[in-house]
Residue frames as qw, qx, qy, qz and C-alpha x, y, z in Angstrom:
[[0.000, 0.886, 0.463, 0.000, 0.00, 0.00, 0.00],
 [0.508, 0.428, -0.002, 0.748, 1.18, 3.54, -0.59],
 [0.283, -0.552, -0.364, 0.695, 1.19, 6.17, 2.28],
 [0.222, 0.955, 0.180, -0.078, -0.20, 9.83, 1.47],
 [0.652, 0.647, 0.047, 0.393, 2.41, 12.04, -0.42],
 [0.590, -0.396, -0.262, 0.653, 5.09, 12.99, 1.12],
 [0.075, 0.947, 0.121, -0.287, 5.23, 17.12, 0.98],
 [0.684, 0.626, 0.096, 0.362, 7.28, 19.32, -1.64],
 [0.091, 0.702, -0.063, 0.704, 8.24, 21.88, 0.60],
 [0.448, -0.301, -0.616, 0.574, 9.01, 21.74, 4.06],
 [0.215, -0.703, -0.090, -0.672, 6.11, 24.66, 5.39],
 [0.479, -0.094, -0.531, 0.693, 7.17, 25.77, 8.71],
 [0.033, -0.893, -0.372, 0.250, 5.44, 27.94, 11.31],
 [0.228, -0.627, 0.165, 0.727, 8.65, 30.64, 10.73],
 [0.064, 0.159, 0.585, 0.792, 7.66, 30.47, 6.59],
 [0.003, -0.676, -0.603, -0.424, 4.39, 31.13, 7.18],
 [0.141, -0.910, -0.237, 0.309, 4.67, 34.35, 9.44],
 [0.289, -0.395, 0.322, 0.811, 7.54, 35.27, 7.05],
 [0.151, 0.413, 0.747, 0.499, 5.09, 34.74, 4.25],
 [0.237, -0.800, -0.551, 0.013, 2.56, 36.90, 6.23],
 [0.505, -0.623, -0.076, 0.593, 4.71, 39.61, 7.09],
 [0.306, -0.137, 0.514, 0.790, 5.81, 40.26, 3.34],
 [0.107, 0.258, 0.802, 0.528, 2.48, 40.19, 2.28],
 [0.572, -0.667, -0.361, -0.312, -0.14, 40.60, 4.73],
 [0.395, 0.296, -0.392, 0.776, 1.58, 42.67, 6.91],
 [0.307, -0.409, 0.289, -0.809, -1.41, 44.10, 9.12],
 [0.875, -0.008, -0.353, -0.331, -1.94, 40.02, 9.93],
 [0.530, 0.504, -0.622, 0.280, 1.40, 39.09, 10.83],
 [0.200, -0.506, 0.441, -0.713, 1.14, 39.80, 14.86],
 [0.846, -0.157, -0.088, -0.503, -1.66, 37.48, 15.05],
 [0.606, -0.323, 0.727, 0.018, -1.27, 33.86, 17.43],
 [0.545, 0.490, -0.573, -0.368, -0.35, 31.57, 14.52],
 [0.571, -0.160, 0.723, -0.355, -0.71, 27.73, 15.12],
 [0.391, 0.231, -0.756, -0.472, -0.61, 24.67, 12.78],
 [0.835, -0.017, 0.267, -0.480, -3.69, 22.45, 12.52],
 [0.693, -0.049, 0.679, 0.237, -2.09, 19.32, 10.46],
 [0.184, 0.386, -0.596, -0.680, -1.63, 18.56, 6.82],
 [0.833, 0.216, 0.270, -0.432, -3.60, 16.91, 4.22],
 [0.816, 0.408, 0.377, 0.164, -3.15, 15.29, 1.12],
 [0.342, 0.699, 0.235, 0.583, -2.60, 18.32, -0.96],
 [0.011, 0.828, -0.060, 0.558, -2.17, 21.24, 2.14],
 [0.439, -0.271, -0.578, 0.632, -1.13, 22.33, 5.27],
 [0.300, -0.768, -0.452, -0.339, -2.98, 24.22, 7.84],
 [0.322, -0.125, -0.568, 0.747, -2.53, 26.84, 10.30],
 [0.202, -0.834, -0.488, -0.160, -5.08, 29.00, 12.15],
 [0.392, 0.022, -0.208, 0.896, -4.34, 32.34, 12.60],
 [0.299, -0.064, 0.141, -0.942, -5.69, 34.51, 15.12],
 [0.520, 0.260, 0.701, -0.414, -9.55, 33.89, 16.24],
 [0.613, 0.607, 0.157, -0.480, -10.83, 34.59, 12.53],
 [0.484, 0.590, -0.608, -0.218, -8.36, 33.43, 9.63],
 [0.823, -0.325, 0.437, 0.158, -6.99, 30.21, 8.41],
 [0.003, -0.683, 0.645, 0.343, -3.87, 29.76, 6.21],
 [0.888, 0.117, 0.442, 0.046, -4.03, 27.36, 3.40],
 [0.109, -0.749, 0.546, 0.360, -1.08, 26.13, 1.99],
 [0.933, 0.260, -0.244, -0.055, -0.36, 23.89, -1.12],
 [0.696, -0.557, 0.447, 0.070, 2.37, 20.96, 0.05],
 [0.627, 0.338, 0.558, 0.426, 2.44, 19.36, -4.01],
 [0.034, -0.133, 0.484, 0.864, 3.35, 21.16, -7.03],
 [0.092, -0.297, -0.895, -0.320, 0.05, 19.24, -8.00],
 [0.166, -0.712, -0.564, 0.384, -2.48, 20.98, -5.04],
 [0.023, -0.543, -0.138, 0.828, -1.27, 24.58, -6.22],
 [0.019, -0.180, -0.673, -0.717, -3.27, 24.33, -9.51],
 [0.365, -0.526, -0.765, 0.065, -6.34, 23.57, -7.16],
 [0.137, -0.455, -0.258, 0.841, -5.18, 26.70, -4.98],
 [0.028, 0.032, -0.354, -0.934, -5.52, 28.80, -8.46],
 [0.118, -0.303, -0.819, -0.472, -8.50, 27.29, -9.26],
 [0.330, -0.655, -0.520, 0.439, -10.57, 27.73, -5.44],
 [0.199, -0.569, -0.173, 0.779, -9.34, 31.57, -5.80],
 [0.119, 0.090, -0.496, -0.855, -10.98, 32.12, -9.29],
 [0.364, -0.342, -0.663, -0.558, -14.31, 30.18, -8.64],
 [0.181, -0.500, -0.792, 0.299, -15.55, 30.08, -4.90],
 [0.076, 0.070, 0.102, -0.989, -16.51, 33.55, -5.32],
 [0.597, -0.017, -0.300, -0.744, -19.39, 32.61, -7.76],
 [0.284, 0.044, -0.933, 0.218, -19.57, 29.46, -5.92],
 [0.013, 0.291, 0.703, -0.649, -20.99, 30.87, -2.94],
 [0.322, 0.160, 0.164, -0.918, -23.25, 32.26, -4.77],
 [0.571, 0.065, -0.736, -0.358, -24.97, 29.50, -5.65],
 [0.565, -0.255, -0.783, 0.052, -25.34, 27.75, -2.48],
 [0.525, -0.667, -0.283, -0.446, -26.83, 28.18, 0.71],
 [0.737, -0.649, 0.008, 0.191, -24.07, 27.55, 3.29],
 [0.014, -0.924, 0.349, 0.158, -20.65, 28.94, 3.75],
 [0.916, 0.162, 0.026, 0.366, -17.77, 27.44, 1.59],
 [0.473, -0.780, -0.003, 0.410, -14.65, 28.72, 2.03],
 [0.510, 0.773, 0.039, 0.376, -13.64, 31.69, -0.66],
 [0.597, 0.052, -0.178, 0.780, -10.23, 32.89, 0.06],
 [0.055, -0.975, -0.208, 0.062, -10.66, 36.71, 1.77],
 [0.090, -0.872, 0.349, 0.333, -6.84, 37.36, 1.07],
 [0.921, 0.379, -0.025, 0.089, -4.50, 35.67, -1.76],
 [0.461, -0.613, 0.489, 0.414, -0.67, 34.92, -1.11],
 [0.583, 0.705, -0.401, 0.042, 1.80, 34.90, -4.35],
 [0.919, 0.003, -0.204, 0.337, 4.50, 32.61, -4.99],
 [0.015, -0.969, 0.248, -0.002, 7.87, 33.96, -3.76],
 [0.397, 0.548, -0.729, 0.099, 11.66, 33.15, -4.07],
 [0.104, -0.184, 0.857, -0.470, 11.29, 31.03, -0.82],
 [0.475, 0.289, 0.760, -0.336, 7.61, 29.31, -1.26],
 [0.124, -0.109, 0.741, 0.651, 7.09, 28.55, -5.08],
 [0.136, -0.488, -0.783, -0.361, 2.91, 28.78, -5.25],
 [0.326, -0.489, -0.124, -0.799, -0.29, 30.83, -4.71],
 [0.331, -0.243, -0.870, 0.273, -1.78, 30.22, -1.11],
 [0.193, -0.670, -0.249, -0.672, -4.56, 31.72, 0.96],
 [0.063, 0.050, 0.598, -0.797, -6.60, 33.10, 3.76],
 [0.430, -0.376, -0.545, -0.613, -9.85, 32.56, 4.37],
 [0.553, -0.393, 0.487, -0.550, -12.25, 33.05, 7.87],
 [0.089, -0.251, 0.821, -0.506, -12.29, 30.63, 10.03],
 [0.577, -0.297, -0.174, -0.741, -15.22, 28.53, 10.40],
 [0.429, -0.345, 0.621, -0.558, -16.45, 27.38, 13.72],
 [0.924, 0.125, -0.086, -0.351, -17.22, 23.84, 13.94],
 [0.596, -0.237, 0.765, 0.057, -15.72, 19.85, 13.87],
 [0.281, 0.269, -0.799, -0.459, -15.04, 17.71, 10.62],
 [0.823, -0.070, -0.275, -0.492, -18.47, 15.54, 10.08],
 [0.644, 0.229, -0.721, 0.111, -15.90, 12.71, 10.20],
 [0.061, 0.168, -0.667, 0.724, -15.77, 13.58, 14.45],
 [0.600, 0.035, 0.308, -0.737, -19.62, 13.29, 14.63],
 [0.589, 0.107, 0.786, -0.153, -21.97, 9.56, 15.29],
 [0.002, 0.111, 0.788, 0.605, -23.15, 8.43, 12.07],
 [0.041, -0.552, -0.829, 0.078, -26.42, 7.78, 13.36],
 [0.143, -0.696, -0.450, 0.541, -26.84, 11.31, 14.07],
 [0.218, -0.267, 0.419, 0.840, -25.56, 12.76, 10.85],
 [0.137, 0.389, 0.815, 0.406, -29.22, 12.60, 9.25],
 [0.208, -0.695, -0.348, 0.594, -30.15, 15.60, 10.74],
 [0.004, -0.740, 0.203, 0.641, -28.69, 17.37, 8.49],
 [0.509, 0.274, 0.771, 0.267, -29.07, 14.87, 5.25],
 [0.307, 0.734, 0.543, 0.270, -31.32, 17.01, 3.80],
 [0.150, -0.922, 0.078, 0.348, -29.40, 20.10, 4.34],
 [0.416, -0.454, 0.586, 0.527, -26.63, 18.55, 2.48],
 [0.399, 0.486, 0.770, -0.104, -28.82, 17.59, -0.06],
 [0.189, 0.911, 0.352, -0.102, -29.85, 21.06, -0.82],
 [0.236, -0.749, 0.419, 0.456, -26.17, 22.55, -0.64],
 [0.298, -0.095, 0.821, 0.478, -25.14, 19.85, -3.61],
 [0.390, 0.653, 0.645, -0.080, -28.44, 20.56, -5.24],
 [0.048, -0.939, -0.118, 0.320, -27.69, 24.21, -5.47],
 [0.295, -0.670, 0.499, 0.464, -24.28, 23.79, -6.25],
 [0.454, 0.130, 0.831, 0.294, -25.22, 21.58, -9.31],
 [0.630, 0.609, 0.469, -0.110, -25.67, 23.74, -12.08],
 [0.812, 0.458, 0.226, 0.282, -24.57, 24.24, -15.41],
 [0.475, -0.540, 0.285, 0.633, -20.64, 25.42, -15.20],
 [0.426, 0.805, -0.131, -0.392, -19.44, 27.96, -17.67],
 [0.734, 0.652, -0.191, -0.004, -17.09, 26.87, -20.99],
 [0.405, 0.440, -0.594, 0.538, -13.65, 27.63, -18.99],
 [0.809, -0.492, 0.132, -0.292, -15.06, 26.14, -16.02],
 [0.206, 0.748, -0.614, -0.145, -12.17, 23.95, -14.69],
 [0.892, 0.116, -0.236, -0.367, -11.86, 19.84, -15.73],
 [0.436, -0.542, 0.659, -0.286, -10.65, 17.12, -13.77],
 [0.548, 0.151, -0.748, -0.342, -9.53, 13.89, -14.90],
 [0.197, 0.112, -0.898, 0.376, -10.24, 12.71, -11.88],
 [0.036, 0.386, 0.759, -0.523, -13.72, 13.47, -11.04],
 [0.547, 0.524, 0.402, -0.515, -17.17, 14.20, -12.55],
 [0.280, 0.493, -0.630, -0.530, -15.85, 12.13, -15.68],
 [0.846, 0.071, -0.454, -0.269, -17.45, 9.07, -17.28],
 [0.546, -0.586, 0.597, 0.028, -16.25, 5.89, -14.56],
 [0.916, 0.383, 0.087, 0.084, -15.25, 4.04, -17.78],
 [0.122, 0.847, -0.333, 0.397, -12.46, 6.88, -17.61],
 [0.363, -0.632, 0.511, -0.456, -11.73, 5.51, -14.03],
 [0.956, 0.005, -0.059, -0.288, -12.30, 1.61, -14.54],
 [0.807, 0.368, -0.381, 0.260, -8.78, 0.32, -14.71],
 [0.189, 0.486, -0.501, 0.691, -7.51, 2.01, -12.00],
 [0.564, -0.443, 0.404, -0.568, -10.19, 1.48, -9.46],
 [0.977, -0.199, 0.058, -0.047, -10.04, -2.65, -10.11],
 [0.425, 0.330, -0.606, 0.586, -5.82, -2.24, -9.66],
 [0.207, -0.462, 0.452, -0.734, -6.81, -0.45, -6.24],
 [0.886, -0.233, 0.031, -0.400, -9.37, -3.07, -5.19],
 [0.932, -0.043, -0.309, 0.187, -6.77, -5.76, -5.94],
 [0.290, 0.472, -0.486, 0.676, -4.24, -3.69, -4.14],
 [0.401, -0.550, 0.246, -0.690, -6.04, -2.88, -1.50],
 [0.249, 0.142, -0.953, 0.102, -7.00, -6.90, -0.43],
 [0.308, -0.047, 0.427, -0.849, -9.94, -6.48, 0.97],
 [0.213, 0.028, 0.955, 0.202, -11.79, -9.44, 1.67],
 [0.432, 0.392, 0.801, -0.133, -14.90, -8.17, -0.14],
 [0.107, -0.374, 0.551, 0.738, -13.20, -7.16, -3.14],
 [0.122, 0.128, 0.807, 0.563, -15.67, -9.16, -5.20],
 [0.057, 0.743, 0.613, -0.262, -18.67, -7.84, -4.12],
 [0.017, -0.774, -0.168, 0.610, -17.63, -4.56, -4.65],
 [0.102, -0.217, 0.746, 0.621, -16.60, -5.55, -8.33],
 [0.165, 0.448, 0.864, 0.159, -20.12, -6.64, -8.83],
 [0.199, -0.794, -0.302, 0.488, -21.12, -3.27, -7.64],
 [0.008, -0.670, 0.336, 0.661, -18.84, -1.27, -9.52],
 [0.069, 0.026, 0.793, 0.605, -19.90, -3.29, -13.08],
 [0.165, 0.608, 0.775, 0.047, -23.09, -2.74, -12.50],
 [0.015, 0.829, 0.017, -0.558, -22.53, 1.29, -12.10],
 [0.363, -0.207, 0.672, 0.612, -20.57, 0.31, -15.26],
 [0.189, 0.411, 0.874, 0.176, -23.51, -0.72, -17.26],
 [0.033, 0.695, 0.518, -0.498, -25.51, 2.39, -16.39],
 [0.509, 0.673, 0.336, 0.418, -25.88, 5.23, -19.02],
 [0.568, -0.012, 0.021, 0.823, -23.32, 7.48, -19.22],
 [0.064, 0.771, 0.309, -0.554, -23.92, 11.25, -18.15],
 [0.384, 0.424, 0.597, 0.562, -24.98, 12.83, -21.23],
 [0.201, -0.906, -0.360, 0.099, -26.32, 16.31, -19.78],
 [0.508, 0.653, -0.276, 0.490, -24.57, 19.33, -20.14],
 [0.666, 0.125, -0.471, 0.565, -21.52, 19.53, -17.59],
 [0.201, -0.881, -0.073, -0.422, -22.23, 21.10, -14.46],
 [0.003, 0.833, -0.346, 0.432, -20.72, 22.34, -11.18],
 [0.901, -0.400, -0.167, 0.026, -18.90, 19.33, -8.88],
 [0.681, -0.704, 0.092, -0.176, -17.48, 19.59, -5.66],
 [0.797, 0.398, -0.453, -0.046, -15.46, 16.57, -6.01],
 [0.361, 0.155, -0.818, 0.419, -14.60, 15.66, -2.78],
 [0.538, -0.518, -0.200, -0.635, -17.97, 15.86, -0.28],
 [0.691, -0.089, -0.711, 0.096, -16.78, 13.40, 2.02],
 [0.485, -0.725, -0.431, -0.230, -16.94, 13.71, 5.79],
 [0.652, -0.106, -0.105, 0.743, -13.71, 15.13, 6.15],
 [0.199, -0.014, 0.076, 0.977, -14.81, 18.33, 4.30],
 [0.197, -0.504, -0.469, -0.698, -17.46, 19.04, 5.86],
 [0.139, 0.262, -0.562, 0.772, -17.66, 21.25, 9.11],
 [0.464, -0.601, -0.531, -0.377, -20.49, 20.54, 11.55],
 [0.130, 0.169, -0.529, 0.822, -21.55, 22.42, 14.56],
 [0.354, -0.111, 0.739, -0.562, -23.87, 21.69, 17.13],
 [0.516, 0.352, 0.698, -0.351, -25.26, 19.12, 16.01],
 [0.644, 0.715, 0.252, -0.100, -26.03, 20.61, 12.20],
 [0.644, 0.273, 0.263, 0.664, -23.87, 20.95, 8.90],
 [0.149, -0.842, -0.112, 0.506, -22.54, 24.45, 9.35],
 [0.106, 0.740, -0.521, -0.412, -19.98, 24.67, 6.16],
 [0.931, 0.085, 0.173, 0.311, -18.49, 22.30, 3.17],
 [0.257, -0.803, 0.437, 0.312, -15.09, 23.40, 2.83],
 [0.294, -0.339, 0.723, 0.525, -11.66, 22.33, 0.50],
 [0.587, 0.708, 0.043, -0.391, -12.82, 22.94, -3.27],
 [0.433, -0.601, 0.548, 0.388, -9.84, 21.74, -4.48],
 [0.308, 0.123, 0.871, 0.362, -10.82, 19.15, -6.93],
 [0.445, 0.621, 0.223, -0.605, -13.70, 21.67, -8.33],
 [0.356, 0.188, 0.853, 0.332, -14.66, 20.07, -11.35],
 [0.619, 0.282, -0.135, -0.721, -17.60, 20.66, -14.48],
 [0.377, -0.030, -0.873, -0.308, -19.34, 16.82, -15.26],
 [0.583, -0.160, -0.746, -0.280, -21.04, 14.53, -13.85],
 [0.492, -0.519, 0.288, -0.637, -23.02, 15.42, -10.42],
 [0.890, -0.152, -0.301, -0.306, -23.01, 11.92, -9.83],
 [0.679, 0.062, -0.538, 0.495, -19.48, 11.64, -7.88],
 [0.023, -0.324, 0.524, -0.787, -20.14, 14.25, -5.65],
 [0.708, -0.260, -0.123, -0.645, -23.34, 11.85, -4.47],
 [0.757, -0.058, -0.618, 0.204, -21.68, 9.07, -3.78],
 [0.074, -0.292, 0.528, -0.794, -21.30, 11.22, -0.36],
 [0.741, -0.191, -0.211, -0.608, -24.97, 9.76, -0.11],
 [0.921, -0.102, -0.325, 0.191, -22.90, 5.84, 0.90],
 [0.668, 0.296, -0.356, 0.583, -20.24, 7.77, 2.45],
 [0.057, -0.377, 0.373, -0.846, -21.83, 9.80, 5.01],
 [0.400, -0.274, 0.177, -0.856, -24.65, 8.49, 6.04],
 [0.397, 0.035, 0.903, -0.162, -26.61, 5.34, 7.32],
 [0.040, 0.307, 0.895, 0.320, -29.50, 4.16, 5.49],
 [0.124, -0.772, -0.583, 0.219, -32.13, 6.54, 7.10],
 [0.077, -0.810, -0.040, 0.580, -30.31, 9.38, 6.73],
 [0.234, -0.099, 0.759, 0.600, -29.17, 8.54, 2.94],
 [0.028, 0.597, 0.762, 0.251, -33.08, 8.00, 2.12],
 [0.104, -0.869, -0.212, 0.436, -33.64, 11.83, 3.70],
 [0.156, -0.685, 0.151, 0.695, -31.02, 12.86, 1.11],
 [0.181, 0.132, 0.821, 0.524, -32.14, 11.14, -1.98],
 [0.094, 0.769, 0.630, -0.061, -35.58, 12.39, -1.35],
 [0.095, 0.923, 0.073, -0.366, -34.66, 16.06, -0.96],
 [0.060, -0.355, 0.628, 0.690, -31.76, 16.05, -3.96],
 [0.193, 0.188, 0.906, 0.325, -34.33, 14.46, -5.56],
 [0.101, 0.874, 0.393, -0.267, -37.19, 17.24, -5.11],
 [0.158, -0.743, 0.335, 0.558, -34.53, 19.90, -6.40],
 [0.175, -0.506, 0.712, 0.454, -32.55, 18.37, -8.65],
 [0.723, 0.503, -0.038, -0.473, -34.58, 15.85, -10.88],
 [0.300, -0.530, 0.788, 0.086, -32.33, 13.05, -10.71],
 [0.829, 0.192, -0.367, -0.375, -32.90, 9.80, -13.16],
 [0.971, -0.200, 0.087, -0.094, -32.64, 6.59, -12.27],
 [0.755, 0.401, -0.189, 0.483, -28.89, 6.09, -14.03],
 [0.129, -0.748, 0.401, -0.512, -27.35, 9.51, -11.64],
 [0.317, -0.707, 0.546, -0.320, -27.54, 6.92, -8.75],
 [0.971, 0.015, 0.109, 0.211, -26.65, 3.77, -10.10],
 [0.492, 0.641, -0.278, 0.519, -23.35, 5.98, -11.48],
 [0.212, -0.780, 0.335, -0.485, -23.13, 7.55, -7.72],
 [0.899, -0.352, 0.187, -0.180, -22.92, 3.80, -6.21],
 [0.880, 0.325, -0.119, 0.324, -20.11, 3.22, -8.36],
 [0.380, 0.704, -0.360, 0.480, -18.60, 6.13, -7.48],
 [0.603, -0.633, 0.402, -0.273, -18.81, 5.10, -3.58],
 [0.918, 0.014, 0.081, 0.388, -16.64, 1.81, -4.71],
 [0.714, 0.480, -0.126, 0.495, -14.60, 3.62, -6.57],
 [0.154, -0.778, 0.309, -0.524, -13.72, 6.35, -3.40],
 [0.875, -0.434, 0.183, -0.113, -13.56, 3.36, -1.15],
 [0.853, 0.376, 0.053, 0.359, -10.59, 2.09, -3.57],
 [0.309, 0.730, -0.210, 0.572, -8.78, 5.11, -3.53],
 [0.228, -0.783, 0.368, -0.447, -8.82, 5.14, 0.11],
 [0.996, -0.058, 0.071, -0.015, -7.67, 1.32, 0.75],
 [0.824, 0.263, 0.190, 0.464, -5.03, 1.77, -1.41],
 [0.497, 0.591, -0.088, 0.629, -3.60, 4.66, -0.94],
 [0.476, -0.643, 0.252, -0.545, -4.64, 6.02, 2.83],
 [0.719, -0.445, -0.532, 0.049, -4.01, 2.96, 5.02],
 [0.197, -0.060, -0.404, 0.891, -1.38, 5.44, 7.37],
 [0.186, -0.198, 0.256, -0.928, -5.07, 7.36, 8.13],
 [0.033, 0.306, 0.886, -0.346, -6.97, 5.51, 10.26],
 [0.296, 0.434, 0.235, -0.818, -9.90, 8.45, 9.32],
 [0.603, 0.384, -0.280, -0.640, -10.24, 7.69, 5.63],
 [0.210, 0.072, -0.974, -0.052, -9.77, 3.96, 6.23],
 [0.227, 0.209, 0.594, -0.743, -12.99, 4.59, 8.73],
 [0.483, 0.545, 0.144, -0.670, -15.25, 6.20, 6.09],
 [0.467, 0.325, -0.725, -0.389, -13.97, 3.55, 3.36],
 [0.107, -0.144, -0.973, 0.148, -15.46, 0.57, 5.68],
 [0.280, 0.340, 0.417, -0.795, -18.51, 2.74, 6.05],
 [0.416, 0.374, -0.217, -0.800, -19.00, 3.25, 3.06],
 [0.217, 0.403, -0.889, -0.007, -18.76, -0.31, 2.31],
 [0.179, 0.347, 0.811, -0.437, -21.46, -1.70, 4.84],
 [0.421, 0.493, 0.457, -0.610, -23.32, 0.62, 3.32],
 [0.519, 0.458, -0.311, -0.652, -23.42, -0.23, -0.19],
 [0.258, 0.185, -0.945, 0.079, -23.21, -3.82, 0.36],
 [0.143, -0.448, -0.865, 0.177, -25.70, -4.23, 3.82],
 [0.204, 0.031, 0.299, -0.932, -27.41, -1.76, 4.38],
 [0.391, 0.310, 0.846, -0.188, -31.21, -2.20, 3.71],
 [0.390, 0.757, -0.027, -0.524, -31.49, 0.36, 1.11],
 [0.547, -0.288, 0.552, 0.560, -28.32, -1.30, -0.94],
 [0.308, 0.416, 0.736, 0.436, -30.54, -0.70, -4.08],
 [0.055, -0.602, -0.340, 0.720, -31.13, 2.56, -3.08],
 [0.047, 0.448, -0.412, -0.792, -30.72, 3.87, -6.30],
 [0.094, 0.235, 0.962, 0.099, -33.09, 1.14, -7.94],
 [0.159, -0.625, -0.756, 0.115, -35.92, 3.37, -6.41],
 [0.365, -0.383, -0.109, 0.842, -34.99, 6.87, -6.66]]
């Protein structure tokens, strides 16, 4: 198995307040304090109202560019706070990419809250991915990785499955050939997310309060950012968000047979390539039960 990427750049609290100083000079003063790294960034919170997001890959600061040209009109589209940059950093001789600032928002990663309890707010999410689903302009930007045919994605996700070992590899092969089968999205190309999972997505008391990291913003197929449907939620609270994306949005019957694939095909990726995080292993065995046992499994069957 392959551990997350190791970083390009070695970001340090003393680069970012040197970064802040040069730039964002009436900031600098502020308590500064690193929250952890992902994939693609590192994090520090600064002061009660700001956080600092750095790219760590050459690969993540395209993503930066991308976040600081579209969440503007994002937000305007949806109905809860995402998180549009309120200052922009430039590359410099000593940190080679664009990075931001953006407030602060109050609140825990979904990923920290009971499943069971996460249906509250189903249909809130529901309504946020509804919203956010529509039709992206011309130079809208395109991701091989996400809202693209999964015929596009088919070779790679049954390597990962066989990488991964996982003893119910075939099941989820049955799964993921039937999403095969389904009819390719054929609509014109709208706005996805492309990561929804319950990492990026901030909840506070109790309700969904923000979805956050844009990174992978995409134009295709609304169906991968649904598969969040097997990945967040149990069976009760899944059937609360098919109903209301389904009032809104006008889903066919094919959108979530494609979105079941795409929960295999995120489980894969995080088998096989996450096992050092014990978090996205979590939400890949979730997801799992639930497209496998749950009592809906056919959820999409009925939609």
């Amino acid at each position: 198995m392959t551990p997350s990427p190791a970083a390009e750049v070695d970001i340090t609290l003393e680069v970012v307040r040197r970064l802040l100083a040069d730039q964002h000079p009436d900031l600098a003063d502020r308590p500064l304090s690193p929250l952890g790294e992902g994939w693609d960034n590192a994090m520090f919170r600064l002061g009660q109202h700001f956080l600092v997001r750095l790219p760590r890959r050459a690969v993540a600061a395209d993503l930066v560019a991308h976040e600081h040209r579209w969440l503007p009109e994002i937000a305007t589209l949806v109905d809860l706070p995402v998180p549009v940059p309120v200052r922009h950093g430039q590359p410099t001789a000593y940190f080679p990419w664009s990075w931001s600032i953006t407030r602060w928002i109050e609140g825990r990663p979904a990923v920290d809250s009971p499943v069971g309890g996460r249906g509250r707010w189903a249909g809130r999410l529901a309504q946020f991915l509804a919203g956010l689903h529509q039709p992206a302009p011309s130079d809208a930007p395109i991701s091989p990785f996400r809202g693209v045919p999964l015929a596009v994605r088919d070779e790679v996700t049954r390597e990962r499955l066989a990488r991964a070992g996982h003893p119910r590899t075939a099941e989820l092969l049955q799964v993921w050939e039937q999403a095969l089968r389904a009819p390719a999205y054929a609509e014109v190309p709208v706005w996805v997310h492309g990561d929804p999972h319950p990492l990026n997505m901030v909840v506070r008391r109790g309700n969904l309060a923000a979805v956050i990291d844009f990174g992978d913003l995409t134009a295709g197929d609304p169906a991968s950012d649904l598969a969040t449907a097997w990945q967040t939620f149990t069976w009760e609270g899944r059937a609360q968000f098919v109903v209301r994306y389904s009032q809104l949005a006008r889903p066919d019957e094919a959108l979530w047979q494609r979105a079941r694939g795409w929960a295999v095909l995120y489980s894969a990726n995080s088998l096989a390539l996450s096992d050092d995080s014990p978090e996205f292993t979590a939400i890949a065995e979730h997801t799992i039960a639930q497209v496998l046992d749950a009592p809906d499994a056919r959820v999409g069957r009925r939609a």
